[in-house]
C-alpha positions in Angstrom: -53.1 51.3 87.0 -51.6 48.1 88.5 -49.3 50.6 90.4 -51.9 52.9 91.6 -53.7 49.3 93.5 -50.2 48.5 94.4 -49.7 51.7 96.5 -54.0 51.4 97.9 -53.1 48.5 99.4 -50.4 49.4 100.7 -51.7 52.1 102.3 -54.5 50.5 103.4 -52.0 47.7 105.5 -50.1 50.5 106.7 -53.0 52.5 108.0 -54.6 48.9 109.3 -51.0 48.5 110.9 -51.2 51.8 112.7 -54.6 51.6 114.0 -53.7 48.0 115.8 -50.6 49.6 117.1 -52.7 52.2 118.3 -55.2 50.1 119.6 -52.7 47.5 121.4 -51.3 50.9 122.8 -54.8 51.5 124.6 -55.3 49.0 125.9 -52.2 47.8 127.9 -52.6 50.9 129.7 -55.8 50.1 130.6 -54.5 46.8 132.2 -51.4 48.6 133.6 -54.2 50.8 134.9 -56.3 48.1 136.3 -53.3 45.7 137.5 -50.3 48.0 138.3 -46.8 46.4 138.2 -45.0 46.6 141.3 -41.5 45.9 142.0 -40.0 43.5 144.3 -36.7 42.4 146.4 -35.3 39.5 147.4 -34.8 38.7 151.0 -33.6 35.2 151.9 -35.7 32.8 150.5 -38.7 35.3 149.8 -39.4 37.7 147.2 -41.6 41.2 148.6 -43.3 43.7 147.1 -41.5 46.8 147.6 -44.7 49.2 147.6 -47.8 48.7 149.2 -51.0 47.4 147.7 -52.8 49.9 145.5 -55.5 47.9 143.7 -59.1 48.8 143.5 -60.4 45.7 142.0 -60.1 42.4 142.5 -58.4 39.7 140.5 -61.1 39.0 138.9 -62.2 42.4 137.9 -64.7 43.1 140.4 -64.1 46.7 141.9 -63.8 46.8 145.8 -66.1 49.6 147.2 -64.2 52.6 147.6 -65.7 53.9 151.6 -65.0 57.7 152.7 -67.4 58.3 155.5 -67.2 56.9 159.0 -70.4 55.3 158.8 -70.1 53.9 155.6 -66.6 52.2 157.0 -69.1 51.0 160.1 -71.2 49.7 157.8 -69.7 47.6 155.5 -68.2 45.7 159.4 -72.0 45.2 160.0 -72.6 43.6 156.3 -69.3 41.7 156.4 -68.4 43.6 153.2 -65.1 44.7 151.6 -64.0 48.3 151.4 -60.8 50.4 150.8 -59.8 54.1 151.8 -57.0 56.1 151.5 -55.9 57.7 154.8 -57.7 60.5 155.5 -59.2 60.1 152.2 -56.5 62.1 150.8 -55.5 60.5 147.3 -52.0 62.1 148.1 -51.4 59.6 151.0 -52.4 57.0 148.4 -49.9 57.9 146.3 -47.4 57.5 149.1 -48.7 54.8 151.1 -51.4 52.6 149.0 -54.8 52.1 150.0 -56.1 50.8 153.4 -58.1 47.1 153.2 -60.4 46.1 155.4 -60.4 41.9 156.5 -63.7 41.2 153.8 -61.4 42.4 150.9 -57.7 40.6 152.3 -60.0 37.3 152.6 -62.4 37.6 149.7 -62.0 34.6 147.6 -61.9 36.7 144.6 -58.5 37.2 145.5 -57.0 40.6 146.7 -53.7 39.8 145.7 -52.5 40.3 141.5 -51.7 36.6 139.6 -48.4 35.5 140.9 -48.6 37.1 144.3 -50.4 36.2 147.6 -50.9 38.0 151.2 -48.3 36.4 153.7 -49.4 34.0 156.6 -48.7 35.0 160.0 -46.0 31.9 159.4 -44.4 33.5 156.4 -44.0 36.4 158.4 -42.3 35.1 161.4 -39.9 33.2 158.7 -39.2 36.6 157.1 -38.7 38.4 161.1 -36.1 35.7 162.1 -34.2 36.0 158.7 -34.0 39.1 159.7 -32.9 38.7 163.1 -31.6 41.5 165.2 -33.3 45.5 164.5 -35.5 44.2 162.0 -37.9 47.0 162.0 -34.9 49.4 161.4 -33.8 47.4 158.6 -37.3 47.3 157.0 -38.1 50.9 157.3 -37.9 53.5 154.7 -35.1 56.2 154.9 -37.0 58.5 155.7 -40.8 59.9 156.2 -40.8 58.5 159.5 -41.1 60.3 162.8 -41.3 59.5 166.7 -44.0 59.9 168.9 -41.7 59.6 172.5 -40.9 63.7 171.9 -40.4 65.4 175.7 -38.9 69.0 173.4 -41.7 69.2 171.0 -38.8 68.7 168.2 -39.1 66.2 165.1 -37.0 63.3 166.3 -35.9 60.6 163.4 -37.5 57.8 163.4 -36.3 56.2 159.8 -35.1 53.3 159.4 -32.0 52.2 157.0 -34.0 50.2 154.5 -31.2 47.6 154.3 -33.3 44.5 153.2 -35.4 47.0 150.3 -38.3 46.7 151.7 -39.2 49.7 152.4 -41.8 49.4 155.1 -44.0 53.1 154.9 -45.5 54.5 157.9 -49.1 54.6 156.1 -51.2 54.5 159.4 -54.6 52.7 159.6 -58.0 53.7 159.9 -59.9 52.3 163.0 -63.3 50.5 163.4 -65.0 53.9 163.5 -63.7 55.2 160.9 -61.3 57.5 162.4 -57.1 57.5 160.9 -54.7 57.0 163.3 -50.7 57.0 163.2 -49.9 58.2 159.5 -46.0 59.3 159.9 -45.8 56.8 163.0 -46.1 53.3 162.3 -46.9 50.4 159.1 -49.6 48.1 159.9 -49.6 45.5 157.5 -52.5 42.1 157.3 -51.4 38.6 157.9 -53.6 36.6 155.7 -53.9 33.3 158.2 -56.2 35.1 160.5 -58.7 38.1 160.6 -57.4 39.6 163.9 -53.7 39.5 163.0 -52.2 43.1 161.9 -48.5 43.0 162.3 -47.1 46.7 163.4 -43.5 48.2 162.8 -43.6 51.5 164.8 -41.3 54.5 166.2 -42.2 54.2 169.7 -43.0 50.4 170.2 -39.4 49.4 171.9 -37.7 46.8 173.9 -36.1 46.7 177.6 -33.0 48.6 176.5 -35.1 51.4 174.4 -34.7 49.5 170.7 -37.0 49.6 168.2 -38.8 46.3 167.9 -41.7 45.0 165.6 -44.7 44.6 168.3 -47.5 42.3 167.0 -51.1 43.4 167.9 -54.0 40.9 168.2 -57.5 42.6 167.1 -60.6 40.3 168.2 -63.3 39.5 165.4 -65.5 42.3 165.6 -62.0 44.1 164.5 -62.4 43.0 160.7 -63.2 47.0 159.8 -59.6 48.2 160.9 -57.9 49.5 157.6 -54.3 48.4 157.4 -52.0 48.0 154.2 -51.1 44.8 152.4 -47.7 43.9 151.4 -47.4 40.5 148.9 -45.3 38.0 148.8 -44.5 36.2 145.3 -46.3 32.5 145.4 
């Protein structure tokens, strides 16, 4: 008898064991689900994200609206509200590039960024850009995916870059203030966090006075906030 309760309660602690197991299974990949894990590279004194942001919530939970149409996209400009798209609303380019962010969801003080990580000031870029030094946009570019616009035979010129720093700067596009998507293959525009019309562009046909690719830096004024760009963090 006092073998039979023996082997109950063992089963019971074993069953009770699996279920928790189980349980605890669930629901870290919820939270992967929720707060994806990225990975990162070192370069100089900064660690990077490697991939683009792809959250739909914020650090606090709260989901960021999720805009498709062009007027919606318009709209949340006029209420000064946050939104995300994929480009083209094509969950494929998502996969690839990450999401686009408007300015309300880069500044909303529920935080954008995951715990540990933060959107880089236009002064943590320009230290990253002159560690660099020299080509930098080549050197931050992915291996490939990237074409160039400057294309007199109509062929399908390379435009990659070597990806020598890990990077990996994608050439997601963006989607305009009307809700248009422009430059998918073509150029990264990525937010600087210090101010709302800073988008910093690495692109296959912005070049210097001897035809090099160069990073160009493009200014958008206030009522700008709507343009979709991607985010890249950088580790607090």
């Amino acid at each position: 008898m006092d073998n039979e309760k023996g082997k109950s309660l063992i089963s019971t602690g074993t069953s009770y064991l699996a279920k928790t197991e189980k349980l605890l299974s669930i629901t870290q990949k919820i939270l992967s689900e929720i707060k994806p894990q990225y990975e990162s590279v070192r370069i100089g004194n900064q660690e990077w994200m490697t991939r683009n942001l792809d959250v739909d919530r914020f650090r606090n939970g709260d989901l960021i609206p999720h805009v498709e149409s062009d007027e919606e996209w318009k709209k949340a400009l006029e209420n000064g509200q946050p939104a995300w798209s994929y480009y083209d609303n094509d969950p494929e380019n998502g996969k690839k590039y990450g999401k686009l962010y408007n300015w309300y969801a880069v500044n909303d003080p529920r935080g954008l960024a995951q715990e540990g990580w933060h959107i880089p000031s236009d002064a943590e870029w320009t230290i990253f850009f002159e560690y660099l030094g020299e080509d930098e946009c080549y050197k931050m570019k992915s291996a490939e995916g990237w074409i160039e616009l400057a294309n007199e035979n109509n062929e399908d010129p390379n435009g990659n870059g070597d990806n020598s720093t890990g990077f990996n700067a994608l050439p997601g596009g963006y989607r305009r203030v009307n809700g248009s998507f422009l430059n998918v293959r073509y150029g990264a525009f990525f937010w600087s966090a210090t101010r709302n019309e800073s988008i910093l562009v690495c692109d296959s046909d912005v070049y210097d006075d001897d035809l090099n690719v160069v990073w160009g830096r493009i200014y958008y004024y206030s009522y700008d906030k709507s343009v979709g760009a991607s985010v890249r963090c950088l580790r607090d």
